[in-house]
C-alpha positions as CSV (number, residue, x, y, z in Angstrom):
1,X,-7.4,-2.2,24.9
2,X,-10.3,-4.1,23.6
3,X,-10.2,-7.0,21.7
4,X,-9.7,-6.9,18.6
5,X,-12.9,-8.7,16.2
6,X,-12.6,-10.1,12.4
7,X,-14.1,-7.1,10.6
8,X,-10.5,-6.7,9.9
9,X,-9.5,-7.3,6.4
10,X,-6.4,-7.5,5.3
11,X,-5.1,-6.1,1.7
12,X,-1.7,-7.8,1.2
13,X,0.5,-5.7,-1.0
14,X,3.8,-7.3,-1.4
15,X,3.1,-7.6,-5.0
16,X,2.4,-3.8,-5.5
17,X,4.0,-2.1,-3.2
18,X,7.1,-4.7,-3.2
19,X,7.7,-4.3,-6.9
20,X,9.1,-0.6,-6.2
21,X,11.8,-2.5,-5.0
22,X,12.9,-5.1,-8.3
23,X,10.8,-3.0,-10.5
24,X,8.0,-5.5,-10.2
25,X,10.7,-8.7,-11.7
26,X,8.8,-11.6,-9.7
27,X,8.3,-14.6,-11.0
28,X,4.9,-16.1,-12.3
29,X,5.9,-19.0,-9.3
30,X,6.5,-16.1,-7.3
31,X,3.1,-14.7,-7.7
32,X,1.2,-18.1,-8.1
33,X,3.5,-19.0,-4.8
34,X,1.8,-16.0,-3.1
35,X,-1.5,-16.1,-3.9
36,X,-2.3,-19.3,-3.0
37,X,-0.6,-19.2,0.3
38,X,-2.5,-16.0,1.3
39,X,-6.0,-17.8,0.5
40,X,-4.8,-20.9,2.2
41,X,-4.2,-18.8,5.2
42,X,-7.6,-16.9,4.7
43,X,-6.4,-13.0,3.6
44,X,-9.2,-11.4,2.1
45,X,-7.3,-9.3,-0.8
46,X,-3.9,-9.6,-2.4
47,X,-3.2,-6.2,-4.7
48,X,-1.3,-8.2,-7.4
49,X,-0.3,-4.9,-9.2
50,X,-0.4,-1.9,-10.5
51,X,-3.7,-1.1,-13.6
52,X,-2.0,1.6,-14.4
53,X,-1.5,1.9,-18.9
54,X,2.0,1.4,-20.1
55,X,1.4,3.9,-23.0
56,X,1.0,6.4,-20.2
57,X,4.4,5.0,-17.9
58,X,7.9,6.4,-18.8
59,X,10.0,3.3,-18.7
60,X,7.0,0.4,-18.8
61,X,8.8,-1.7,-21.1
62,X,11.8,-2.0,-18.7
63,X,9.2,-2.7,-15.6
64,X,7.9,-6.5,-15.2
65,X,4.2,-7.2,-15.9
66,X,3.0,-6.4,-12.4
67,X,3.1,-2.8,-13.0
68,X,0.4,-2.6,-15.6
69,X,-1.6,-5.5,-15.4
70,X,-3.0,-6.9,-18.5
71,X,-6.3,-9.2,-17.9
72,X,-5.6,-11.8,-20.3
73,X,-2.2,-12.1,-18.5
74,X,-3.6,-12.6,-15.1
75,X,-6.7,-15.0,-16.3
76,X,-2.8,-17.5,-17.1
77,X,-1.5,-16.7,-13.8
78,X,-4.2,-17.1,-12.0
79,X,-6.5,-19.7,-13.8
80,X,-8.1,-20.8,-10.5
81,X,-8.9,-17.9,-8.0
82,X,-10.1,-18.7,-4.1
83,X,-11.5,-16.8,-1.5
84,X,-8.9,-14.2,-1.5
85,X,-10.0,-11.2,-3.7
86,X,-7.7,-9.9,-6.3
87,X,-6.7,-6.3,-6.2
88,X,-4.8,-3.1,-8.8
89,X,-4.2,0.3,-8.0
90,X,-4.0,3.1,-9.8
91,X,-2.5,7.0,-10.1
92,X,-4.2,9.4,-11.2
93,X,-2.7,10.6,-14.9
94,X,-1.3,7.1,-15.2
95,X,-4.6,5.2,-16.5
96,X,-6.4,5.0,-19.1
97,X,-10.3,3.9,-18.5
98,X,-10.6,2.4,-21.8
99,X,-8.1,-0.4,-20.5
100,X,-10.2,-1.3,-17.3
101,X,-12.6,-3.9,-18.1
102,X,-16.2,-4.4,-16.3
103,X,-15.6,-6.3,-13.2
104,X,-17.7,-9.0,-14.8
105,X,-15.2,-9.6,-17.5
106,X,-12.1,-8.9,-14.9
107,X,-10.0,-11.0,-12.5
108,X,-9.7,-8.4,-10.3
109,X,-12.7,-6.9,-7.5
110,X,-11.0,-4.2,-5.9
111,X,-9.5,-1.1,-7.9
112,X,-8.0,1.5,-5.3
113,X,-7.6,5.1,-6.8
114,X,-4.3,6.6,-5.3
115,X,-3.9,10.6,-5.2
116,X,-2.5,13.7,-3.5
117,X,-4.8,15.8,-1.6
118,X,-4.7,18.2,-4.4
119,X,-6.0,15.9,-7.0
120,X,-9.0,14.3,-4.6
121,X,-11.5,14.9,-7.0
122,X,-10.0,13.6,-9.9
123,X,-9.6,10.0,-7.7
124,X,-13.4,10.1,-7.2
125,X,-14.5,10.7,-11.3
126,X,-12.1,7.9,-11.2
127,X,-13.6,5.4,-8.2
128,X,-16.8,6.6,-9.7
129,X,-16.1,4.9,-13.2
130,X,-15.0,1.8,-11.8
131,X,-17.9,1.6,-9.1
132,X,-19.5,1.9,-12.6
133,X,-18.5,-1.0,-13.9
134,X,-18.7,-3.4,-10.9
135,X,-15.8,-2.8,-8.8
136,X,-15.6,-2.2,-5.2
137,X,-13.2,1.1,-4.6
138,X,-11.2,2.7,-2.2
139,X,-9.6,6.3,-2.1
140,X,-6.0,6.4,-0.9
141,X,-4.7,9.9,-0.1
142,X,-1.3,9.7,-0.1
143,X,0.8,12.1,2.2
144,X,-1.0,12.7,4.7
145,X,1.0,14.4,6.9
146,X,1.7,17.6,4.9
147,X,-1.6,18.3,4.3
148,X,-3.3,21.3,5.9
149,X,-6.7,21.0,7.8
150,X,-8.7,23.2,5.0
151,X,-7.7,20.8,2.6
152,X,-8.6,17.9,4.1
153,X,-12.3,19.2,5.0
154,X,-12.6,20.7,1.8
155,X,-11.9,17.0,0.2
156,X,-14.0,15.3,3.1
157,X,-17.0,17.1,1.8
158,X,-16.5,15.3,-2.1
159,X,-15.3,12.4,-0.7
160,X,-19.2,12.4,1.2
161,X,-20.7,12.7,-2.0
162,X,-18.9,10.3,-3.8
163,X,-20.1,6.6,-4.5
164,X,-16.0,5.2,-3.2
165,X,-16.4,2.4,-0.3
166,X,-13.4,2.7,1.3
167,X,-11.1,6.0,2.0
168,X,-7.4,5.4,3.4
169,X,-5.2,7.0,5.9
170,X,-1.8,6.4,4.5
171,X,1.5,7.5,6.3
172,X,3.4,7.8,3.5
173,X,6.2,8.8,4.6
174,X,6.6,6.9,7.5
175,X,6.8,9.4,9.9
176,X,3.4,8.8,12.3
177,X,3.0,7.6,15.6
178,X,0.5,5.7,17.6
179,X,-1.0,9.5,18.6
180,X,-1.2,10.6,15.5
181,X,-3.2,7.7,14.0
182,X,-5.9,8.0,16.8
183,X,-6.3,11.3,15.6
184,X,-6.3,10.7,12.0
185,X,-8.9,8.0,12.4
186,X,-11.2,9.9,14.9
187,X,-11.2,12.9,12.1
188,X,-11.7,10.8,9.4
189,X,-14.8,8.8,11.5
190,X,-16.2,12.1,12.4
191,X,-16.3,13.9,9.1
192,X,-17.0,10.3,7.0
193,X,-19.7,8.8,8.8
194,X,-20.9,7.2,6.2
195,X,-17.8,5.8,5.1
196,X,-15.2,2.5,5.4
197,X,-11.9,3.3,6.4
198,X,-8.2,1.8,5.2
199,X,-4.7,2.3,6.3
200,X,-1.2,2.2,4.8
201,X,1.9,2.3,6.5
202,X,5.7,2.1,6.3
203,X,8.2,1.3,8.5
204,X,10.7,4.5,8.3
205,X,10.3,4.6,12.3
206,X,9.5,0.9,13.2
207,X,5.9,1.5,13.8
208,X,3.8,0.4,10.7
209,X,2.8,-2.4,12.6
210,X,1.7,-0.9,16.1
211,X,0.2,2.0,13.7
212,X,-2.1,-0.7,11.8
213,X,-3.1,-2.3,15.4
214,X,-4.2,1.3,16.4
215,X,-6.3,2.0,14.0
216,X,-8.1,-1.9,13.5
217,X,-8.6,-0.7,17.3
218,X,-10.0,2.3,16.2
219,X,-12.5,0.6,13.4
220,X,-10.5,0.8,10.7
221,X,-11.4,-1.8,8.3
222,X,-8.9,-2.4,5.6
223,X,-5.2,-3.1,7.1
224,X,-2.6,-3.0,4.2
225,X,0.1,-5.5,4.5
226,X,2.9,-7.2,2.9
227,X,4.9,-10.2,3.5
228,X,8.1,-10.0,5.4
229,X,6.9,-6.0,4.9
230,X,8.5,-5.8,1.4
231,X,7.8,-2.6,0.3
232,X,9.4,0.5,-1.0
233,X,12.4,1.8,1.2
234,X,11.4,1.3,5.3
235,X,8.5,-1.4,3.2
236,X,5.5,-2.4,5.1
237,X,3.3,-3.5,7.8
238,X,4.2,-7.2,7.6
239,X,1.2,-9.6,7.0
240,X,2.5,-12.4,9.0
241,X,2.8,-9.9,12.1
242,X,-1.2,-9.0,11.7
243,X,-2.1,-12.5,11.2
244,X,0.0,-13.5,14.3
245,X,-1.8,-11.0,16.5
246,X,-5.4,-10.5,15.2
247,X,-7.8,-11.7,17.6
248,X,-11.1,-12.7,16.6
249,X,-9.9,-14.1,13.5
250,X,-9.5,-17.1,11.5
251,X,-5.8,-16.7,9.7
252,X,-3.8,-19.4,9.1
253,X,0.1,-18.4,10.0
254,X,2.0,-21.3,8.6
255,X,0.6,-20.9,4.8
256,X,2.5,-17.2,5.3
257,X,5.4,-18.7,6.9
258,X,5.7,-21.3,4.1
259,X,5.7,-17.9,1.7
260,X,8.6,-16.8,3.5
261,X,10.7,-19.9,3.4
262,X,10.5,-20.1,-0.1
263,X,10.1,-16.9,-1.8
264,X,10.7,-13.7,0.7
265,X,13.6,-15.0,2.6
266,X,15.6,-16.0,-0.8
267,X,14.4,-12.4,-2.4
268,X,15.7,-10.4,0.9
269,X,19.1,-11.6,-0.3
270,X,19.2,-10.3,-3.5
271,X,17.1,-6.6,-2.6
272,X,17.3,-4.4,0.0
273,X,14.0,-3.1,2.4
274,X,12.6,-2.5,5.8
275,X,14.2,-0.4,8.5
276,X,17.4,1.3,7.8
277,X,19.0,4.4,9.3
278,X,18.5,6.6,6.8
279,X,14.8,5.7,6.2
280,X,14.7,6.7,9.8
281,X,15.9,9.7,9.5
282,X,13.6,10.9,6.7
283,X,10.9,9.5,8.6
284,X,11.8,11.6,11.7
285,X,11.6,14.4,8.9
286,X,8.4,13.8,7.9
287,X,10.2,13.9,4.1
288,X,9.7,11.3,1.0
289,X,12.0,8.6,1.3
290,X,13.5,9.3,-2.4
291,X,16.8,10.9,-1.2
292,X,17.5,7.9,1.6
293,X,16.8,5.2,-1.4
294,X,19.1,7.7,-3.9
295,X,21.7,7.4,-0.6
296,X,21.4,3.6,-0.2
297,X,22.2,3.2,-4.1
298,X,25.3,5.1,-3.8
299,X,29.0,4.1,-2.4
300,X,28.3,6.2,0.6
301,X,25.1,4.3,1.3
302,X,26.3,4.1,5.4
303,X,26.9,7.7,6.0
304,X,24.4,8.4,7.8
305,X,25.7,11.5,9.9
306,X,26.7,13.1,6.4
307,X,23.3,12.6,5.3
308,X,21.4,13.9,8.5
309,X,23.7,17.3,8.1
310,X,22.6,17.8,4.5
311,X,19.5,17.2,4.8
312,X,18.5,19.5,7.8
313,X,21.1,22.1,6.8
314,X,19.0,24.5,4.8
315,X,22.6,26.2,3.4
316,X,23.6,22.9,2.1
317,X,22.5,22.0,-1.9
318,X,21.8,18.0,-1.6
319,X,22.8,16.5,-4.8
C-alpha cells in the first residue's frame, strides 16, 4: 500500500449529513463549536448545510436553520471564517437559483449538486450556474449501486462536457466493499480523465472508513467525513478516524477530540446513529436505509430476525 500524500481533502459533513438525524436542531454553539475546531485542526471544508429553498421543502418550518441556509444567517454565525472552506448542498427540484448568491457576496465556496443517475444532467445546468457565479462544484451521484453500466457512460459523457470540478462516488446505501470501490474509482478515472474525484460513505457494513482509505489510495481527492460519523442511519466515515491515519498530512487530532468531548459525545445520548443491525442488514441488501430507520423508531426497534424475514420475503407486504 503506498503512502498515502496530503492532496487529500477532507469535506466534513456532520452538519449536513448529521442534521437528518435531529432535523438539523444544533445549536449556533454547536456549529460555531464545530467550525472552529475543524480549522484549528486544519480540515479544508465543513458542509454547514443544506442551500436548498424552504418555499420548495415540505415541512421547512419544522426543520432548524441548517437545512436551508440563509446568508445573512451564516455571515452571524460565522462572523470570522479561517482556512477551512464553508460548504451547502443541494437537490435537484429543491432550489431555487434566484436564492444562491455570487460567491463574492457568499460565505460559502463549495456548492455540491446532489442527484440520481436519472437526473445527471439537470445537476450539471445546475453546477454550471453556480460555477457561474464563483463557486467551486462538485457532482454527487447518489445510489450508485443500482445503477446500470449504460447509464453511467451515458452520464460520464455530459459529466465530460460539463464545467463541475469534482464528481463523487457515493455508496449510499452502504452496501460497498473495498473491491467494489477500486472498481468504481478505476471507471470513474478512466472515463473522467479530466476530472477530480469525491467519495461518500456510510457505515451500514462497518466499512465507510476502510472504503474512504481505498479510494484516497486510489487518487480520490475529496474524502467526506463527519465527526464521531454522525450521519443518517449507519452515519459516516468519521473525521477523527481520517485525521488519525492520513499520512502526509498536517491535521491536528486533538482540536477534533475536543469537538467530541463537548458536543458529539453529549448529542450521542440524546440521538441514535452509526452501526446497528438493522442498518446492516439493508446494507447487505443493497436497499435504502428508510425501512431500518422506520424499524428503529418503532417498539419493535430490536427485531431484527422479524425484520430480515420481511424484508427478503418477496410474499410478505412490509408495512
Amino acid at each position: 500500500m503506498k503512502t498515502l500524500t496530503n492532496t487529500s481533502k477532507i469535506v466534513d459533513c456532520t452538519i449536513r449529513d448529521g442534521g437528518l438525524v435531529n432535523n438539523w436542531d444544533f445549536s449556533v454553539e454547536f456549529v460555531q463549536g464545530l467550525y472552529e475546531g475543524l480549522n484549528e485542526a486544519g480540515v479544508e471544508y465543513m458542509e454547514i448545510g443544506y442551500k436548498n429553498s424552504p418555499k420548495l421543502l415540505k415541512g421547512a418550518d419544522k426543520a432548524g436553520p441548517w437545512r436551508f441556509l440563509n446568508d445573512d444567517f451564516l455571515r452571524k454565525v460565522i462572523p470570522q471564517k479561517g482556512t477551512t472552506k464553508l460548504s451547502a448542498l443541494v437537490d435537484i427540484g429543491r432550489v431555487d437559483e434566484a436564492d444562491i448568491l455570487p460567491r463574492s457576496e457568499s460565505m460559502l465556496d463549495l456548492i455540491r449538486v446532489a442527484c440520481y443517475i436519472k437526473d445527471v444532467d439537470k445537476g450539471l445546468e445546475l453546477a454550471q450556474t453556480f460555477h457561474d457565479r464563483g463557486y467551486e462544484t462538485t457532482l454527487n451521484i447518489m445510489a450508485l449501486s443500482n445503477v446500470m453500466e449504460n447509464e453511467l457512460l451515458e452520464a460520464f459523457e455530459m459529466i465530460n462536457e460539463s464545467v463541475v470540478d469534482v464528481v463523487y462516488i457515493v455508496d449510499s446505501y452502504g452496501s460497498l466493499d473495498h473491491n467494489d470501490m477500486k472498481y468504481l474509482v478505476e471507471k470513474f478515472k478512466k472515463h473522467l480523465p479530466n476530472k477530480r474525484l469525491g467519495v461518500h460513505t456510510h457505515n451500514n457494513m462497518q466499512l465507510a472508513f476502510s472504503n474512504t482509505l481505498i479510494a484516497s489510495e486510489l487518487g480520490v481527492e475529496l474524502l467526506d467525513a463527519s465527526v464521531y460519523g454522525m450521519g443518517r442511519a449507519a452515519g459516516n466515515c468519521p473525521t477523527e478516524l481520517l485525521i488519525a491515519h492520513l499520512k502526509g498530512t498536517k491535521y491536528k487530532l486533538r482540536p477534533v477530540l475536543n469537538v467530541l468531548e463537548n458536543w458529539l459525545v453529549p448529542l450521542r445520548e440524546k440521538e441514535e446513529w452509526g452501526y446497528l443491525l438493522p442498518y446492516m442488514v439493508t446494507g447487505h441488501l443493497d436497499e435504502h436505509p428508510r425501512s431500518a430507520m422506520a424499524l428503529r423508531a418503532s417498539e419493535s426497534k430490536d427485531q431484527v430476525v422479524d425484520f430480515y424475514d420481511k424484508l427478503t420475503t418477496p410474499e410478505v407486504n412490509f408495512e
